[in-house]
Phi, psi and omega in degrees: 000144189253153182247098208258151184231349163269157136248153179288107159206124168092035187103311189253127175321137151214194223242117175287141191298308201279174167268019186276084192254104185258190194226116171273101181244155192270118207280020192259325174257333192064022162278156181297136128283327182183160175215148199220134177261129213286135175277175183249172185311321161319315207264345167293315175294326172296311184306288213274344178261354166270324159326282179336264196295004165252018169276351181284333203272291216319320155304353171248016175275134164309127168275138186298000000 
C-alpha cells in the first residue's frame, strides 16, 4: 500500500498540518490502496492564497 504525505501548494510539497489519517480502499476488492493524511485548516488557507495569488498571471495565459 502506498503512503502519501505531502500536499502540492503554492508549487512545492510540504507536510501536511493534520493529524487526521484516511484509507483509500478499492471499493471492487475492499482492499487498502492507499492512506493519505488530511490537511488542516492552516493548510486550505495557504492552498487558497496561493491559488489567489498565481491566479493574475494564469488569467493572462493565452488559450492555444
Amino acid at each position: 500500500m502506498n503512503h502519501f504525505g505531502k500536499s502540492f501548494i503554492g508549487g512545492r510539497w510540504v507536510e501536511p498540518r493534520g493529524s487526521q489519517v484516511f484509507e483509500l480502499v478499492n471499493p471492487a476488492t475492499e482492499q487498502p490502496i492507499t492512506s493519505f493524511r488530511a490537511g488542516s485548516v492552516e493548510d486550505v488557507d495557504a492552498a487558497v492564497q496561493a491559488a489567489r495569488a498565481a491566479f493574475p498571471a494564469f488569467a493572462d495565459t493565452p488559450v492555444p
